[in-house]
VOSEMI-814017 format. One record per residue (C-alpha): x, z, y. Coordinates in steps of 0.001 Angstrom, whole numbers. Each point is the difference from the previous one (the first is absolute). Example, Ala and Ser with C-alpha at 12.3 -4.5 7.8 and 13.67 -1.06 7.14 Angstrom:
2
zaba xx:12300 | zz:7800 | yy:-4500
zaba xx:1370 | zz:-660 | yy:3440
//
This chain:
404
zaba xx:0 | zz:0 | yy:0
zaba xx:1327 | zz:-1055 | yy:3202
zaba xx:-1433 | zz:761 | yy:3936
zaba xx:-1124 | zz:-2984 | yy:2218
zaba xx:278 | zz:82 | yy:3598
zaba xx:-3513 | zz:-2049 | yy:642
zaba xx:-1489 | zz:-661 | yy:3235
zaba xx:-3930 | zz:-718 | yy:-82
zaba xx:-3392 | zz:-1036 | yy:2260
zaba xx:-3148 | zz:2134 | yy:-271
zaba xx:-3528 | zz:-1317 | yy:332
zaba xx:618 | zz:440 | yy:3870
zaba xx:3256 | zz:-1887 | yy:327
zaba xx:2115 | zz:3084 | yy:347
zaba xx:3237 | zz:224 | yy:-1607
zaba xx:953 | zz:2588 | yy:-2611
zaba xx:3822 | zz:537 | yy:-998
zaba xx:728 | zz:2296 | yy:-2925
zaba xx:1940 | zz:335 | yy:-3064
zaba xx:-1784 | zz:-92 | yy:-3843
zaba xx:1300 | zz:394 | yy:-3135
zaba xx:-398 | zz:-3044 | yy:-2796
zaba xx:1738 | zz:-2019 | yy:-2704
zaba xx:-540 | zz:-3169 | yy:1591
zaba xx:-1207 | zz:-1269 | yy:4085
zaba xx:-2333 | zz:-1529 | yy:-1768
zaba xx:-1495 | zz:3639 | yy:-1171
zaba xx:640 | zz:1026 | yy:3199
zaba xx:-2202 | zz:-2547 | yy:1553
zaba xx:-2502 | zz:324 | yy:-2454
zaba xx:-307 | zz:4416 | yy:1113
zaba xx:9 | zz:-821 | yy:3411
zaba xx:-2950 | zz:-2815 | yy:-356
zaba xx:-1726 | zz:3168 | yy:-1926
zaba xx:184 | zz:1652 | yy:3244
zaba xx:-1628 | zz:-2895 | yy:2090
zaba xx:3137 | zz:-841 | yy:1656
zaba xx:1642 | zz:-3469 | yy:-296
zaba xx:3765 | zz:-528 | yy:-770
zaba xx:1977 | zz:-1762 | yy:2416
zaba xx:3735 | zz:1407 | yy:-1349
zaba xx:743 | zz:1689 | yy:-2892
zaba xx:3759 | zz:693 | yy:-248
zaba xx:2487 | zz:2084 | yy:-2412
zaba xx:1216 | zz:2866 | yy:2056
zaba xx:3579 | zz:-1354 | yy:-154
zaba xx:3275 | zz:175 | yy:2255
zaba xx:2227 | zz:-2720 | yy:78
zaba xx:3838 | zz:159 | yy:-574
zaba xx:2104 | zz:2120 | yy:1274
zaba xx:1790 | zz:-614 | yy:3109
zaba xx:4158 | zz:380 | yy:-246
zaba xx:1087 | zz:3191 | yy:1053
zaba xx:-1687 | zz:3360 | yy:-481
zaba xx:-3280 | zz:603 | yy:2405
zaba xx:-2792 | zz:2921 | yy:593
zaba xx:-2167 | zz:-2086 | yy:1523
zaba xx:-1983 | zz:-2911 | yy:-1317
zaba xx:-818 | zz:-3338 | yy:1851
zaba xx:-3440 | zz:434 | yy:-742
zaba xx:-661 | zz:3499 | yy:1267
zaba xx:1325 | zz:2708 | yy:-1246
zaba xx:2252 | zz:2557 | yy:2144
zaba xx:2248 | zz:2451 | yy:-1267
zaba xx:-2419 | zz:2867 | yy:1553
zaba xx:-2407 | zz:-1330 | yy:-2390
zaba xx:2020 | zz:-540 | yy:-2904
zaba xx:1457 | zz:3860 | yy:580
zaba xx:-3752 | zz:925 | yy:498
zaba xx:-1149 | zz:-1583 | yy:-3220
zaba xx:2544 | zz:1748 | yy:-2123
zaba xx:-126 | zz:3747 | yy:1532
zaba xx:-4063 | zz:-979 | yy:-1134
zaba xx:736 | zz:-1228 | yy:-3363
zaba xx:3004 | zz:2731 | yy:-324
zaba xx:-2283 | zz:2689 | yy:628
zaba xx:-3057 | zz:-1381 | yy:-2264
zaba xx:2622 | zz:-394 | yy:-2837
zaba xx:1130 | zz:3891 | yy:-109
zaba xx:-3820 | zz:936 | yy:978
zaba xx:-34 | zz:-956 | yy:-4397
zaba xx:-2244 | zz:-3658 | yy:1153
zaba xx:168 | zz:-2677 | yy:-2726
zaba xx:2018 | zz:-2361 | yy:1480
zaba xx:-2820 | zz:-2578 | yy:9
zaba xx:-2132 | zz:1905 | yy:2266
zaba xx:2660 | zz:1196 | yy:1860
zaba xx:605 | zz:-3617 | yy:1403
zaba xx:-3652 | zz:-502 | yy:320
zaba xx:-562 | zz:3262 | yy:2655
zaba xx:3120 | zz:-1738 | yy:1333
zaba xx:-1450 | zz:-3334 | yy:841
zaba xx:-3415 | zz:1635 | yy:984
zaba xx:1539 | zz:2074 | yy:2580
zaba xx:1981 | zz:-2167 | yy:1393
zaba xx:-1205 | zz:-1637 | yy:3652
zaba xx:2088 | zz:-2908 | yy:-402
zaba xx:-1629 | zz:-2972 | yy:-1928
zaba xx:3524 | zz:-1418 | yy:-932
zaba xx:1288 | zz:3323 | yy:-1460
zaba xx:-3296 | zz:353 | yy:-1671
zaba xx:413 | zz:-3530 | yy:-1479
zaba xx:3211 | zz:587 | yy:-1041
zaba xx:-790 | zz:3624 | yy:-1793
zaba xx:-2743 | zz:-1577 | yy:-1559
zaba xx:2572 | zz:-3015 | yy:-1114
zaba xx:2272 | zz:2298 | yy:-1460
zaba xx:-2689 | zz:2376 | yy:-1983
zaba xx:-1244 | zz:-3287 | yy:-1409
zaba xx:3097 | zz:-581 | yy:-1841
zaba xx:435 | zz:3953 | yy:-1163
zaba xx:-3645 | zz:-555 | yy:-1418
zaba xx:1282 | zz:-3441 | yy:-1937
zaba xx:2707 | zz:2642 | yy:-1708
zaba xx:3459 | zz:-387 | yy:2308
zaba xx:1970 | zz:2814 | yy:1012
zaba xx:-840 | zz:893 | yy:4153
zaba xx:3614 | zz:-1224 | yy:701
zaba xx:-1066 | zz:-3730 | yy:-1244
zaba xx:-3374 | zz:350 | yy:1643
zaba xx:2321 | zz:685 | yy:3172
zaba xx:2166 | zz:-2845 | yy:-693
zaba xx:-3038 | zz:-2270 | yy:446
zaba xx:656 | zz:736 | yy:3658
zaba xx:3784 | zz:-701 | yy:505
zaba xx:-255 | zz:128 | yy:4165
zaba xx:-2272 | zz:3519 | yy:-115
zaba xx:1889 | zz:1761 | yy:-2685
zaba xx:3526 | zz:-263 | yy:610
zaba xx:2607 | zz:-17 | yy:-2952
zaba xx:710 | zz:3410 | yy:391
zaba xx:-3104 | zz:1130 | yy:220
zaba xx:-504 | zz:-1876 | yy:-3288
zaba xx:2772 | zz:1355 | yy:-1982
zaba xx:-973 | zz:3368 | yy:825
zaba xx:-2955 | zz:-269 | yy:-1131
zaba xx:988 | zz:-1039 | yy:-3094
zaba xx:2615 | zz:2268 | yy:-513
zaba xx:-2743 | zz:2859 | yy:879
zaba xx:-2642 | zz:-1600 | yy:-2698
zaba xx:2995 | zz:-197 | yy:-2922
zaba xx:1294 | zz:3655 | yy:823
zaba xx:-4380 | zz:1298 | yy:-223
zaba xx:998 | zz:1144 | yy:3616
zaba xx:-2144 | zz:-2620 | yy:2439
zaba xx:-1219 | zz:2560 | yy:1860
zaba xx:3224 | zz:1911 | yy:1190
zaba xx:1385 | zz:-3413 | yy:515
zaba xx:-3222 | zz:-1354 | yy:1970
zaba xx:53 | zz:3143 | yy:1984
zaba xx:4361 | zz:-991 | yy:823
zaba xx:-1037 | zz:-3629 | yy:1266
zaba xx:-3153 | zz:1410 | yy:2121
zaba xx:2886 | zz:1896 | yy:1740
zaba xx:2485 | zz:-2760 | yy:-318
zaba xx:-2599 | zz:-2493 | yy:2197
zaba xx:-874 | zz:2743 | yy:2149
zaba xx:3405 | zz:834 | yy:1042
zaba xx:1032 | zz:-3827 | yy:358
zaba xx:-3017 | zz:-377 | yy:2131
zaba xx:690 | zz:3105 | yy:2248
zaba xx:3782 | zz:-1791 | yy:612
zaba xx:-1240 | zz:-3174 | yy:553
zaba xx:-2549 | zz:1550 | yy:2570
zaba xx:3293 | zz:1925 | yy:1333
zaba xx:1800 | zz:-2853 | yy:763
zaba xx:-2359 | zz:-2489 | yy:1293
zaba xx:-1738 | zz:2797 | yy:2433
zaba xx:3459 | zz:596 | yy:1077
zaba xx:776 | zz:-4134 | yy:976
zaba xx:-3227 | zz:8 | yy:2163
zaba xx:1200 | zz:1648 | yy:2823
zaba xx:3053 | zz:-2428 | yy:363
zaba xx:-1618 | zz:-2934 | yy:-619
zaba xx:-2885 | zz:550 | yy:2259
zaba xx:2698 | zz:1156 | yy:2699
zaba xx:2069 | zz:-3108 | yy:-321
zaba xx:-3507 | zz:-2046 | yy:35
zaba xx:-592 | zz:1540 | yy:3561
zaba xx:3235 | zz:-139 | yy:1093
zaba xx:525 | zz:-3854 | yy:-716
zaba xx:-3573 | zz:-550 | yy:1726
zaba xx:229 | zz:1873 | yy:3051
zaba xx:3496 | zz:-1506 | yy:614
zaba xx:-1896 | zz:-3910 | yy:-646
zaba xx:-2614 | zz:1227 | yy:2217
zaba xx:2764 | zz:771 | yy:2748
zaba xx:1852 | zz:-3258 | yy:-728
zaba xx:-3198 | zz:-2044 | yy:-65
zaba xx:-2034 | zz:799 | yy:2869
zaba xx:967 | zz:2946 | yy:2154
zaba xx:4056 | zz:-1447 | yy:349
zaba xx:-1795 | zz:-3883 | yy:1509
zaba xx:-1952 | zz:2006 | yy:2201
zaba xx:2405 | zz:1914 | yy:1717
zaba xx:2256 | zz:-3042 | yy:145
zaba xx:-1827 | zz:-2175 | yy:2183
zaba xx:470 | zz:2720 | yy:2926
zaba xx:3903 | zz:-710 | yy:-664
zaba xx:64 | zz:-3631 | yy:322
zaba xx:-2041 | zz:-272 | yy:2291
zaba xx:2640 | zz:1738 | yy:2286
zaba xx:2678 | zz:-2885 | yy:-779
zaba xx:2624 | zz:2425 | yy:-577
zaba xx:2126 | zz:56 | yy:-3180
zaba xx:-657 | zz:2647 | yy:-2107
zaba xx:2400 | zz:2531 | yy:-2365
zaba xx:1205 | zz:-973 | yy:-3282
zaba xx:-1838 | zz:2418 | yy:-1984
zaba xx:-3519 | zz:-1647 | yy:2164
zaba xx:1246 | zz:-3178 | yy:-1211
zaba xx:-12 | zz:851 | yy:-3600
zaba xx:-2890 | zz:1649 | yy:-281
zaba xx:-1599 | zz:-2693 | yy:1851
zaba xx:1413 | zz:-2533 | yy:-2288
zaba xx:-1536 | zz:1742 | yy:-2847
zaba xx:-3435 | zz:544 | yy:783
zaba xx:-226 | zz:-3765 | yy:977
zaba xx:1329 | zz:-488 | yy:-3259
zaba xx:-2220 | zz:2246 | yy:-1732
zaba xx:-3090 | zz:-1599 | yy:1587
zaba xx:1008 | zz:-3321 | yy:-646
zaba xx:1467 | zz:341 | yy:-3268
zaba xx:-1965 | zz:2976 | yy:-1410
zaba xx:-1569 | zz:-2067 | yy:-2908
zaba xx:3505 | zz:-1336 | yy:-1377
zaba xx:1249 | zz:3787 | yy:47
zaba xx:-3347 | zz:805 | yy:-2488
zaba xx:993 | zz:-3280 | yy:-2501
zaba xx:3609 | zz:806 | yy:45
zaba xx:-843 | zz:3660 | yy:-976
zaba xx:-2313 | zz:-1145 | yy:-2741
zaba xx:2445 | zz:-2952 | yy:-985
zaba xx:2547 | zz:2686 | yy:25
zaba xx:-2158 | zz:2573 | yy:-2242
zaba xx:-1434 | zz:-3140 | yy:-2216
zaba xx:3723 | zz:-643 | yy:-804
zaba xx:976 | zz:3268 | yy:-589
zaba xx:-2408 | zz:399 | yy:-2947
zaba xx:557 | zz:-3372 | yy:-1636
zaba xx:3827 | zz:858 | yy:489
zaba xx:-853 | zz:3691 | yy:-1623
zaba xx:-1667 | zz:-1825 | yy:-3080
zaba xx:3420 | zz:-1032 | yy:-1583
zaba xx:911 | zz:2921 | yy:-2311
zaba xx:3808 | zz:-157 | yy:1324
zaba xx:-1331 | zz:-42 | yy:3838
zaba xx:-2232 | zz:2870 | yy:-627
zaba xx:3048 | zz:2393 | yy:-1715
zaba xx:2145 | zz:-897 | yy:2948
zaba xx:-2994 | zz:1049 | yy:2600
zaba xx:-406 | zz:3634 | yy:-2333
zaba xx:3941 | zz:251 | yy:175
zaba xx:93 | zz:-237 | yy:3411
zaba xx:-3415 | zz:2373 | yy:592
zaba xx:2145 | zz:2611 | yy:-2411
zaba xx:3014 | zz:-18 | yy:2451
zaba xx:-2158 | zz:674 | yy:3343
zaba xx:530 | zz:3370 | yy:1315
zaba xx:-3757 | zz:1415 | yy:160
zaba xx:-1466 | zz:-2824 | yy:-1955
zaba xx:2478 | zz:462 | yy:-2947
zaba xx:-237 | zz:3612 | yy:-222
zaba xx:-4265 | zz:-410 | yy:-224
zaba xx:-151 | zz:-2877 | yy:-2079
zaba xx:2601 | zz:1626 | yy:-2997
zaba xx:-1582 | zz:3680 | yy:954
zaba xx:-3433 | zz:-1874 | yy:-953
zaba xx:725 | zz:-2063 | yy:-3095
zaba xx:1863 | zz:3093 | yy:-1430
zaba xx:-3334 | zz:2304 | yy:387
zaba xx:-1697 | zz:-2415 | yy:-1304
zaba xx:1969 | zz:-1243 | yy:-3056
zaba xx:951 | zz:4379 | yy:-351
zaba xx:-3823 | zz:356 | yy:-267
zaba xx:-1031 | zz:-2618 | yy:-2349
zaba xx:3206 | zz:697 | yy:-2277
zaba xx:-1387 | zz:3586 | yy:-255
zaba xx:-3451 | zz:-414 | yy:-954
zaba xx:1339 | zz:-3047 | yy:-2579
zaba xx:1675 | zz:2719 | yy:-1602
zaba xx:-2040 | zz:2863 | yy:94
zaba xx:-2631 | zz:-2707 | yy:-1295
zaba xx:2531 | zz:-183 | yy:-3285
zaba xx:797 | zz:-3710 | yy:1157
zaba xx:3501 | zz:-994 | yy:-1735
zaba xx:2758 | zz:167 | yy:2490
zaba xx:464 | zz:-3686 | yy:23
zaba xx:-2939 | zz:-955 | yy:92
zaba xx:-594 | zz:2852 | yy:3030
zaba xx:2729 | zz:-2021 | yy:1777
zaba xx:-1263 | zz:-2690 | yy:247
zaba xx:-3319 | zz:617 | yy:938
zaba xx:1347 | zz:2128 | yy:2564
zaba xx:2125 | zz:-2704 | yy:1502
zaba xx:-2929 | zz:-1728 | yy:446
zaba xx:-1379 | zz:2425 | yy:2551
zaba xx:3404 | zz:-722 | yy:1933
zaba xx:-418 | zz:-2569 | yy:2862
zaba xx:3822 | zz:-481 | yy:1088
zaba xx:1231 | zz:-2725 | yy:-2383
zaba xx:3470 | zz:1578 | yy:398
zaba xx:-1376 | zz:3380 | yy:-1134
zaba xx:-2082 | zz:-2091 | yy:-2364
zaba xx:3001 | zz:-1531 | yy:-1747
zaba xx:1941 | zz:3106 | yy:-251
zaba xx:-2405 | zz:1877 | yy:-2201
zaba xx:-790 | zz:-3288 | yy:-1875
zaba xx:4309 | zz:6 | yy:-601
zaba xx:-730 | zz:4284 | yy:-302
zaba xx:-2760 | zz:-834 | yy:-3099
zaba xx:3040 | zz:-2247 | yy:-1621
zaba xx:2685 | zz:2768 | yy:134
zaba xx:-2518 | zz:2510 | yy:-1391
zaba xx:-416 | zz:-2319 | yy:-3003
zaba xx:3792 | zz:353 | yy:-533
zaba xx:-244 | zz:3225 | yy:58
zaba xx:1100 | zz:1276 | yy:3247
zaba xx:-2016 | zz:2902 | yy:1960
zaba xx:-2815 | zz:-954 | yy:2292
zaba xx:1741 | zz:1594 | yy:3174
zaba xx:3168 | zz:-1380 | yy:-595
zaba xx:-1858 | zz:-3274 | yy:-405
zaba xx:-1567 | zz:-54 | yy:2987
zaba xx:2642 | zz:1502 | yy:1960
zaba xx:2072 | zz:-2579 | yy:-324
zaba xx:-1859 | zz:-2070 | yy:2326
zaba xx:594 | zz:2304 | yy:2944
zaba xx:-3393 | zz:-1317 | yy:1223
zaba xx:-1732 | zz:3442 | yy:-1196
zaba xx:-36 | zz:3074 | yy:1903
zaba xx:3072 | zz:2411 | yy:-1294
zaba xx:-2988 | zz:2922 | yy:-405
zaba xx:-1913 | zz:-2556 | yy:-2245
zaba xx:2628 | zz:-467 | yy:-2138
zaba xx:1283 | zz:3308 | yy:-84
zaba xx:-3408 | zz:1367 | yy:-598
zaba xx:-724 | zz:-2526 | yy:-2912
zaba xx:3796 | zz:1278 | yy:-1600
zaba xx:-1089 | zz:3387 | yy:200
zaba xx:-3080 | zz:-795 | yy:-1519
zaba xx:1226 | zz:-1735 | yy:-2737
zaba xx:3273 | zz:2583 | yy:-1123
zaba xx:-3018 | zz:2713 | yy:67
zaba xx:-2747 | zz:-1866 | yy:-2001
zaba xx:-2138 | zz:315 | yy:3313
zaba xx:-217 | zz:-3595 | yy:951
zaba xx:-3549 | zz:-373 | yy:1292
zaba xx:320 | zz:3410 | yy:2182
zaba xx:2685 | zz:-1182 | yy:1538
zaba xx:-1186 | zz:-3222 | yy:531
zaba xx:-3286 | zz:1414 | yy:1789
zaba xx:2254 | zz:2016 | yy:2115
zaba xx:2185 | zz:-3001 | yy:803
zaba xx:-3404 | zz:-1892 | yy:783
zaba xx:-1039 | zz:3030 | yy:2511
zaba xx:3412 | zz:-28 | yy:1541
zaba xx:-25 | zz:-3424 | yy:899
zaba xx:-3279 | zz:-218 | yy:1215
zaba xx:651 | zz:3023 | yy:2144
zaba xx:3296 | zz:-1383 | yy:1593
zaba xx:-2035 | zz:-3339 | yy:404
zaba xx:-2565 | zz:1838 | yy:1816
zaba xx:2189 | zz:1257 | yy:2684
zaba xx:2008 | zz:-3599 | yy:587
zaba xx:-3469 | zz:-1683 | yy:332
zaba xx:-615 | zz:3105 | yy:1941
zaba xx:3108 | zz:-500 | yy:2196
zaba xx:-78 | zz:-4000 | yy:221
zaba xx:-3147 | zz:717 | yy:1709
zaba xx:1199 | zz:2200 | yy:2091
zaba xx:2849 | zz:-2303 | yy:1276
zaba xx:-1880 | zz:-3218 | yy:229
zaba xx:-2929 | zz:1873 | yy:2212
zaba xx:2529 | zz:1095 | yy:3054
zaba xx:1871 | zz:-3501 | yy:-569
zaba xx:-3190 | zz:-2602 | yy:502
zaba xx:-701 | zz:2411 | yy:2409
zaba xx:3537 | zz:-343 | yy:1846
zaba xx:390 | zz:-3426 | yy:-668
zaba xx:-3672 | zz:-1081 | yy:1421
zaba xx:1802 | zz:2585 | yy:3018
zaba xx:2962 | zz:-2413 | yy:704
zaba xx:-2029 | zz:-3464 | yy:-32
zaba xx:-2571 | zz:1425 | yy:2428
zaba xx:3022 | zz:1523 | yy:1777
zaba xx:1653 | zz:-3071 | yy:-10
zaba xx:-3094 | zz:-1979 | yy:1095
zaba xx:-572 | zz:2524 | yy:3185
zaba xx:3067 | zz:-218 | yy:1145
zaba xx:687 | zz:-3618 | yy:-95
zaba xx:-3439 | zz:-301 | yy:1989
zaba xx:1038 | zz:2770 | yy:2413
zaba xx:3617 | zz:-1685 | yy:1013
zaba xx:-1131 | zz:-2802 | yy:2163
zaba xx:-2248 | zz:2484 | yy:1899
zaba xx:3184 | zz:2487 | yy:444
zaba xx:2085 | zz:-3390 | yy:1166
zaba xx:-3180 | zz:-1358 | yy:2109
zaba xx:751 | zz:3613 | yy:1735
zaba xx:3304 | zz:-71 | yy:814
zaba xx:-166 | zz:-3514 | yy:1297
zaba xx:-2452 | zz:1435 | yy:2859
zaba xx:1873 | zz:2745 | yy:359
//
């Protein structure tokens, strides 16, 4: 038995969406013609294939607030003692979103047909990441899906409270720079030609700095729309230049080496690749396997690559934090945390305390870049409007002195 996404008419032309359960559409069609609707889709509730790279958020509607709210749910059914079954059906009913609803339903189908959960999961690829996957199946082999539902409901939840972290914290920037870069066009555009005219119309040659600034609000008005299609030619180019595997390492290279940028970018991967490792292998995920998966989660291809050349060394035999710290691309207090971890049997402790760690020192950079970009837009929007005053306000001081 599979569920069908169907979308029908009733007697008053109103549409009805919905999900129902049935061996074929054509059953499907058939139940919903019992109900005096009329069929106009009937669908599998089906993803399509996974995107490359590791996501928590699905093309077709699904956030990672959702996902982590749909798994603290079906977490907390689960140890409540719930049949599995009916645990995804509560699920799906409470649910307001008709996607996540769909997709519950989708997936409780499949457990109904016989499959394990983590194959009813894998039906949905861009919903249900890998990890999330092989911890479930790790949890359903070990007869402990409930502890290890209950780890990813606060494995989403904490990777949606540091996403949240860091894109609150980019707002104020952005929006800063955004002003900034207007109110100096607006300057440049229309209040620098008005105060002009006054000038020439006195015949009398004005400073350099006038001159310039003159020079570049008339080129600003007259050129303003080649400025806008060199800045998306320039941004178009970037990205097809980024899509070349060999152009996109050098790019993450050079991002690694940045002073603030560097230090957020490996502080980030490293909580995040600490924190999936962890709940891998308190999920009893084989090491290897754990690896990899957890390299996954890591969006800096050099970072990337290094546990991927870790994962090999491990095979050999070598320890994981010797692996890894080979690199030098980890933090030392990962690596020396994993080490410990390992020489006392206590791996997964240590990596959840490596996890907090980083995300604590990665709160207080974020916390700190903000806090230095703030006062700079601030002092740089300072200078240009500065700048702009004062190259206004010479030919008035020199109109003085020549009356004087």
């Amino acid at each position: 038995m599979a569920a069908f996404e169907y979308t029908a008419l009733d007697a008053g032309g109103r549409e009805h969406h919905g999900v129902l359960e049935g061996d074929t559409a054509r059953q499907v069609r058939q139940a919903l013609r019992e109900q005096s609707l009329l069929p106009v889709t009937v669908s599998e509730v089906a993803d399509v294939a996974p995107r490359r790279g590791l996501r928590w958020t699905s093309a077709r509607g699904v956030r990672a607030a959702e996902l982590a709210l749909l798994t603290r749910q079906l977490a907390t059914l689960v140890r409540a003692g719930l049949p599995l079954e009916e645990a995804l059906l509560a699920v799906s009913q409470q649910s307001e979103k008709v996607r996540v609803r769909n997709i519950v339903a989708g997936v409780r189908s499949r457990v109904i047909e016989g499959r394990t959960l983590a194959e009813g999961f894998g039906a949905f690829p861009r919903v249900f990441p890998e990890i999330y996957r092989a911890t479930v199946a790790a949890g359903e082999q070990s007869g402990h899906l409930d502890t290890v539902l209950e780890r990813l409901a606060d494995y989403t939840e904490n990777r949606q409270v540091l996403q949240q972290k860091i894109t609150h914290a980019m707002v104020y920037p952005v929006l800063l720079s955004v002003v900034c870069a207007g109110i100096v066009a607006v300057l440049l555009g229309y209040v620098v030609p008005e105060v002009v005219r006054v000038f020439e119309a006195g015949h009398q040659e004005l400073p350099l700095l006038t001159r310039l600034l003159i020079a570049g609000s008339d080129f600003l008005r007259a050129w303003w729309w080649l400025l806008a299609l060199g800045t998306g030619l320039a941004i178009a180019g970037l990205r097809r230049w980024l899509r070349a595997p060999a152009a996109r390492l050098r790019y993450h290279q050079m991002k690694l080496r940045l002073p603030l940028v560097g230090r957020v970018t490996r502080g980030n991967n490293a909580a995040r690749f600490a924190r999936t490792f962890a709940i891998l292998t308190a999920s009893a995920v084989p090491v290897l396997e754990a690896l990899r998966i957890a390299g996954e989660v890591v969006t800096s291809l050099p970072m990337r690559h290094a546990v991927e050349e870790a994962a090999v060394r491990v095979r050999e035999g070598a320890p994981i934090a010797r692996a890894l710290g080979t690199s030098r691309l980890f933090p030392p207090m990962l690596v020396h945390l994993i080490a410990s971890g390992e020489s006392s049997g206590r791996l997964e402790e240590m990596l959840e305390r490596a996890a907090t760690n980083q995300e604590r020192e990665l709160d207080g950079l974020v916390n700190t870049a903000v806090g230095i970009l703030g006062p700079a837009m601030i002092l740089l929007m300072g200078v240009f409007v500065f700048l702009i005053v004062i190259a206004l306000l010479l030919p008035i001081f020199q109109l003085n002195q020549l009356v004087r």
